[in-house]
C-alpha positions as CSV (number, residue, x, y, z in Angstrom):
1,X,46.8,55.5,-85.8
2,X,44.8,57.8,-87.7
3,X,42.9,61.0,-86.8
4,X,39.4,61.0,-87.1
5,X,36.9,64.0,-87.9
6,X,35.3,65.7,-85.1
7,X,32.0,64.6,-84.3
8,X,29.2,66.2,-82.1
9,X,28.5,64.8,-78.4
10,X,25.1,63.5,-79.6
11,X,23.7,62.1,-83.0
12,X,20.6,61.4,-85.0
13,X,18.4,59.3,-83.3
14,X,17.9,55.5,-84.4
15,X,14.6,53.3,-84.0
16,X,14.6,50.4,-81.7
17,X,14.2,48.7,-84.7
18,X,17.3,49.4,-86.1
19,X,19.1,49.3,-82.8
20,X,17.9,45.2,-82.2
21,X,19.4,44.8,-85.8
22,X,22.4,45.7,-85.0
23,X,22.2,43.4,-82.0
24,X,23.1,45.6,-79.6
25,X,23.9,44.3,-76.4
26,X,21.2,44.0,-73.9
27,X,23.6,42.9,-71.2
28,X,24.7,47.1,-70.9
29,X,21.5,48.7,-70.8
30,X,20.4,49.9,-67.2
31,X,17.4,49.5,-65.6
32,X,17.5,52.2,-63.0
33,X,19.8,55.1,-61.7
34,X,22.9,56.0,-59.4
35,X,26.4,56.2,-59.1
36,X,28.6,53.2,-58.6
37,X,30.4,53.6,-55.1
38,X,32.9,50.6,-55.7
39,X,36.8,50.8,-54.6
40,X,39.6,51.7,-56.8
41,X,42.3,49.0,-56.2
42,X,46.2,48.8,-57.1
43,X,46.8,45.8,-58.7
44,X,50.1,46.6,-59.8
45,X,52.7,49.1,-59.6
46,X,50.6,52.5,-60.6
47,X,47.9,50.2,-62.0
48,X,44.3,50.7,-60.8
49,X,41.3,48.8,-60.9
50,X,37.6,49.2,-60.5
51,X,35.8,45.5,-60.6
52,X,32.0,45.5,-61.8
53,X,29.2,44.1,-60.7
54,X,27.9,40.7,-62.1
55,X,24.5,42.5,-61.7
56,X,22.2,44.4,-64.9
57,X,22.5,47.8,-64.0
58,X,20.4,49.3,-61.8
59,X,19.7,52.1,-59.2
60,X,22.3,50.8,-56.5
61,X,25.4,50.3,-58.8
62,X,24.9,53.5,-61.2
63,X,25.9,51.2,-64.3
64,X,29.1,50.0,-62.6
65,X,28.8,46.3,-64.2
66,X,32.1,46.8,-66.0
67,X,35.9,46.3,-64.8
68,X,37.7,49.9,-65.9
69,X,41.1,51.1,-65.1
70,X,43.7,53.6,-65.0
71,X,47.2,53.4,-65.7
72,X,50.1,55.5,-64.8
73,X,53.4,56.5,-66.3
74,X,56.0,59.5,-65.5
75,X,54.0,61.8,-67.8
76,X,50.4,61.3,-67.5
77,X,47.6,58.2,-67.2
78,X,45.5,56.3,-69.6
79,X,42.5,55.4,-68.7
80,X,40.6,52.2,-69.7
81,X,37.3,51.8,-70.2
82,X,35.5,55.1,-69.1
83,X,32.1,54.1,-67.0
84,X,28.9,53.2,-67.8
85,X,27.7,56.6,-67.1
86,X,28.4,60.6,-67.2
87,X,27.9,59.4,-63.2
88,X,30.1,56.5,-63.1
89,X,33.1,58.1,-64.9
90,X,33.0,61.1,-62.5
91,X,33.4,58.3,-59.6
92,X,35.9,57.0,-61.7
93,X,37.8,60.3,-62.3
94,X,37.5,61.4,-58.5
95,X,39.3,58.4,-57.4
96,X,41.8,59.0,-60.1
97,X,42.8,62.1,-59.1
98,X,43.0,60.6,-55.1
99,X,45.8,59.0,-56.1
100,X,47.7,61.1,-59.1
101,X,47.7,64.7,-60.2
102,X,49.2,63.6,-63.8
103,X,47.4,64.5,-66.3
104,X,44.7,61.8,-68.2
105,X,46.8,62.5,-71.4
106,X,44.5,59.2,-72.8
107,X,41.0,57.7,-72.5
108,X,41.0,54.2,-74.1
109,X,37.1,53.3,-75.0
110,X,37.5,49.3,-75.7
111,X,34.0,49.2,-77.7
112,X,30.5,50.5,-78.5
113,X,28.7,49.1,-75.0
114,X,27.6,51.7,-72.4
115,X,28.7,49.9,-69.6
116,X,32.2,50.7,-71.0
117,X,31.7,54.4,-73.0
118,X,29.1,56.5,-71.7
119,X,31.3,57.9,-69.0
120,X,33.5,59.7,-71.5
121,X,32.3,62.7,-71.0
122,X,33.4,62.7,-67.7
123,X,36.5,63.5,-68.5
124,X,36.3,66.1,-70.8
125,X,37.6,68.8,-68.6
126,X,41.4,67.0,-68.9
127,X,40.8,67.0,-72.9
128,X,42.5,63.5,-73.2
129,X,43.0,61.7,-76.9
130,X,40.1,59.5,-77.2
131,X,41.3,56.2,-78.7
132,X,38.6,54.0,-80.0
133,X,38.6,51.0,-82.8
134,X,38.2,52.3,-86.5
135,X,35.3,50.6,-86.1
136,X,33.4,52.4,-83.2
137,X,32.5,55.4,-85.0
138,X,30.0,53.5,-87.1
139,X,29.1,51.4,-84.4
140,X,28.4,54.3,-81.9
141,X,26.6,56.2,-84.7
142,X,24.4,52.9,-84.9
143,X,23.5,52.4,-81.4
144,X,24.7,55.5,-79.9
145,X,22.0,57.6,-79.5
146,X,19.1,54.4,-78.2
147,X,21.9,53.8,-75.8
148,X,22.0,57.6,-74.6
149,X,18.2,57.8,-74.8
150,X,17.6,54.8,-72.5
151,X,20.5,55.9,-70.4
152,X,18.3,59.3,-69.7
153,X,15.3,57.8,-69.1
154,X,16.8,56.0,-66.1
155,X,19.1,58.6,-64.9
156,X,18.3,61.4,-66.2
157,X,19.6,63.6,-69.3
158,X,22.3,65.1,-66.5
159,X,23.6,62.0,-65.2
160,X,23.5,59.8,-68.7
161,X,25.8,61.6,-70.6
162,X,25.8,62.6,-74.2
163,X,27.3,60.3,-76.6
164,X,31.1,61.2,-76.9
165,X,33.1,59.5,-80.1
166,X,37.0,58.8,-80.3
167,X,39.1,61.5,-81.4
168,X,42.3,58.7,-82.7
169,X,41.0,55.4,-84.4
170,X,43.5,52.2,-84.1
171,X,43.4,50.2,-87.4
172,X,45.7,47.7,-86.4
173,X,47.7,48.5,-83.4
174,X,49.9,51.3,-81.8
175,X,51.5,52.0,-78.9
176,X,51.6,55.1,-75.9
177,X,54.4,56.2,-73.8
178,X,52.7,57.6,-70.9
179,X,56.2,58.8,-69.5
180,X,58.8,55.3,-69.3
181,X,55.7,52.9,-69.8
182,X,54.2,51.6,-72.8
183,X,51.2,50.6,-73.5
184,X,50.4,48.4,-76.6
185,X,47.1,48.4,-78.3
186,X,45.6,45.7,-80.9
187,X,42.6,46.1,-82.8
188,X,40.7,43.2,-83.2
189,X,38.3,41.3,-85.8
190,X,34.6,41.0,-85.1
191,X,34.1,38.7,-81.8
192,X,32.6,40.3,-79.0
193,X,31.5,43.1,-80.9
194,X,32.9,44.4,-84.1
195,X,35.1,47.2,-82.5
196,X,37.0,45.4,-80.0
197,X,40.2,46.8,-78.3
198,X,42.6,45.3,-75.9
199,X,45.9,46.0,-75.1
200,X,48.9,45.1,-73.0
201,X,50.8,47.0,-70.4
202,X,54.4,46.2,-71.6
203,X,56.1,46.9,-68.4
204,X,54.3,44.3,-66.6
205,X,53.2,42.1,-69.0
206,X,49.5,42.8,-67.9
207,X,47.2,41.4,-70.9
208,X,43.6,44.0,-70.4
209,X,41.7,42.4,-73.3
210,X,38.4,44.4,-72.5
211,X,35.1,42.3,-73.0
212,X,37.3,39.6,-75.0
213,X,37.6,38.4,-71.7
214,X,34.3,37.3,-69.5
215,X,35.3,35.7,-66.0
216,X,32.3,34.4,-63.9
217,X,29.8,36.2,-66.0
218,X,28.6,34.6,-68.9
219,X,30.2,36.3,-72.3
220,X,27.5,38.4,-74.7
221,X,28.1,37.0,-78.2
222,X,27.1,40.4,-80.0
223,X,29.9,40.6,-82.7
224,X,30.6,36.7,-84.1
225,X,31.1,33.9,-82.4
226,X,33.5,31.9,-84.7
227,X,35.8,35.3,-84.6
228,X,35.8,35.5,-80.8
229,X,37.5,32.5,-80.8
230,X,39.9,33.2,-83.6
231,X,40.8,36.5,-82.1
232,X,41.2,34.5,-78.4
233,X,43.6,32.6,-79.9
234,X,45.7,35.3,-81.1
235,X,45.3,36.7,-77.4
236,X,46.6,33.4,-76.6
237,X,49.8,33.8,-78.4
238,X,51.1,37.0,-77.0
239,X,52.3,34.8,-73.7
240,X,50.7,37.1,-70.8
241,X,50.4,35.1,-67.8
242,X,47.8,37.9,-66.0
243,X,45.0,39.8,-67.4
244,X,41.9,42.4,-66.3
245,X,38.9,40.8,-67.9
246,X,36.5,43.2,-68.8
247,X,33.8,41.7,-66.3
248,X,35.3,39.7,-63.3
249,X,37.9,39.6,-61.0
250,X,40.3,43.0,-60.8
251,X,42.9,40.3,-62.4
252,X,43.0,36.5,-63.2
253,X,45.8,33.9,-64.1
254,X,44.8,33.9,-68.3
255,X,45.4,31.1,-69.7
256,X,42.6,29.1,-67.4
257,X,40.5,32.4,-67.6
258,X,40.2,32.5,-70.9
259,X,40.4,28.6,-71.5
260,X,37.1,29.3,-69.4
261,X,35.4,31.2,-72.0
262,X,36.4,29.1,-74.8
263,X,35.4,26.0,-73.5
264,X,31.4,28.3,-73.2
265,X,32.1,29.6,-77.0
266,X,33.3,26.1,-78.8
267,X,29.9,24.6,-76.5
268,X,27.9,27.3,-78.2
269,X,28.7,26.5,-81.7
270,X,29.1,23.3,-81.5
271,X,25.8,22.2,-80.1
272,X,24.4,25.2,-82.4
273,X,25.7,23.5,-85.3
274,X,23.8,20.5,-84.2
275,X,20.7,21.9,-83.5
276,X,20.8,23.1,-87.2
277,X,21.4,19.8,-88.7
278,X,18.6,18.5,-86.7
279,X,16.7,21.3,-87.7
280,X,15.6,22.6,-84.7
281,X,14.1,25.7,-84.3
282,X,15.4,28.6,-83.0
283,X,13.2,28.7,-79.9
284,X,13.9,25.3,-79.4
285,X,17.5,25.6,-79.4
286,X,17.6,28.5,-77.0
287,X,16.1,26.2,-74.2
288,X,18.3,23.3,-74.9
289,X,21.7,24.6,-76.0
290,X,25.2,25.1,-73.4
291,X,22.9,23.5,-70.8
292,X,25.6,22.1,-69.4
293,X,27.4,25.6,-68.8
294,X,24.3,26.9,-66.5
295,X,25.9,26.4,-62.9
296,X,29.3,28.0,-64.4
297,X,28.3,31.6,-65.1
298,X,26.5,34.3,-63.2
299,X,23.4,35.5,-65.8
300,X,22.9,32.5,-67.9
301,X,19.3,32.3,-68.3
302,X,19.9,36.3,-69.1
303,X,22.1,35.7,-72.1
304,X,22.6,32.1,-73.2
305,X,19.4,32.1,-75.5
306,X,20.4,35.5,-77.0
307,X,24.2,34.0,-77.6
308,X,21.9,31.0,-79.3
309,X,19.8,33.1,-81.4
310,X,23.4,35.0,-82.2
311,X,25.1,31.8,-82.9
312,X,22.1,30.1,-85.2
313,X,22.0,33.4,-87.3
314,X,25.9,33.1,-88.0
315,X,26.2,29.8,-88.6
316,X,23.0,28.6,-89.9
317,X,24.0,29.3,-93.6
318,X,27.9,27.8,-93.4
């Protein structure tokens, strides 16, 4: 773990233009305003977990699409993911402290979407080590400031947040004692996004891969396809038996879960591939591709022709 510079709360701002090159991820962008009002449930011993909704965001759930946790341990609690809002992580933080008055000695930010960072801020008062990717400073000074910009047109500047970067950067992996509890991270190669975290609680053996894991909703390919499901399988191999997706159920058996999402990836490339040799258009292959995955996953039509045009761009030139 290394200790990165300080950085201010907001950056310089970026064009959409450059923003849609960098493929940022539609799926985390709200539409409208509010505070997610969803319940804080134990899931395990001194493990707590708020589900999303398989919704865009909007006015009713505040940016509350994404599963976020807290963990605690004899000296403190880590919290992982942080909201999808300066709004949502105050929610998050109040129902925190219902339940502990240990101090959030850690706030884990899994990757560069704002369902999962922008409630950072919240948190600010408890002055936690902010534990990102070594990857999610470039990626948040990418995309950081459209995302914060769209963020304050829906909710306002107040209830958006500012942009807040990790103060600790994982290169490979590390691991926190939060007091008689240890929690291992891992640092991941481009798949989701290129900044992807997970880790596991060791006590438990509970696997939170973060947005590695999709259950019910249909997984955003915004980093590469062919690493997703290199870096799953390397998920595979560390033998948990339960995880926390990053959007689903508060927690899922993992191997079908995740046997799930790589039956939806290998679809993807496959019938990409395909649709290459055939030399189909793009435009063609976004109506015609993973067809057969449509009545599995909540937001299909939303996202299965982006994951296309995502997948044709990686693997056209193989």
């Amino acid at each position: 773990m290394s200790k990165l510079p300080s950085k201010p709360a907001s950056i310089a701002p970026v064009t959409r233009r450059q923003a849609l090159i960098g493929s940022f991820c539609l799926c985390c962008t709200p539409t409208s305003a509010g505070a997610a009002r969803l319940a804080l449930t134990e899931v395990g011993p001194d493990i707590f977990v708020r589900t999303g909704v398989h919704e865009e965001a909007t006015l009713a759930n505040g940016g509350g699409i994404a599963n976020v946790a807290a963990i605690v341990g004899r000296d403190g609690v880590l919290v992982t993911d942080a909201g999808g809002s300066l709004a949502d992580g105050e929610w998050l933080r109040a129902e925190i402290r219902k339940r502990t008055d240990k101090p959030i000695r850690y706030l884990l930010i899994t990757h560069v979407h704002p369902d999962h960072a922008f409630g950072a801020a919240a948190f600010a008062g408890d002055q936690p080590t902010i534990i990102g990717h070594h990857a999610l400073p470039a990626a948040l000074a990418a995309r950081g400031e459209f995302y914060r910009k769209h963020l304050a047109q829906i909710l306002g500047p107040d209830r958006a947040g500012p942009v807040v970067y990790p103060t600790e950067a994982v290169k490979d992996g590390m691991e926190i004692d939060l007091g008689g509890r240890v929690i291992r991270l891992m640092a991941h190669g481009k798949a989701h996004t290129d900044c992807d975290l997970s880790m596991l609680d060791v006590a438990t053996g509970l696997l939170f891969p973060a947005d590695l894991l999709f259950v019910d909703r249909v997984p955003s390919v915004d980093g590469s396809l062919r690493g997703w499901l290199s870096e799953a399988e390397k998920l595979k191999q560390l033998g948990a038996s339960r995880a926390v997706p990053g959007h689903g159920p508060a927690i899922v058996d993992f191997a079908p879960a995740m046997a799930d999402l790589t039956r939806y990836l290998a679809v993807l490339r496959d019938e990409t591939r395909a649709a290459i040799a055939a030399n189909l258009s793009i435009a063609d292959a976004g109506r015609t591709i993973a067809q057969t995955e449509r009545s599995r996953w909540a937001l299909f039509d939303d996202y299965n022709a982006r994951n296309v045009v995502a997948a044709y761009r990686e693997l056209e030139w193989e």
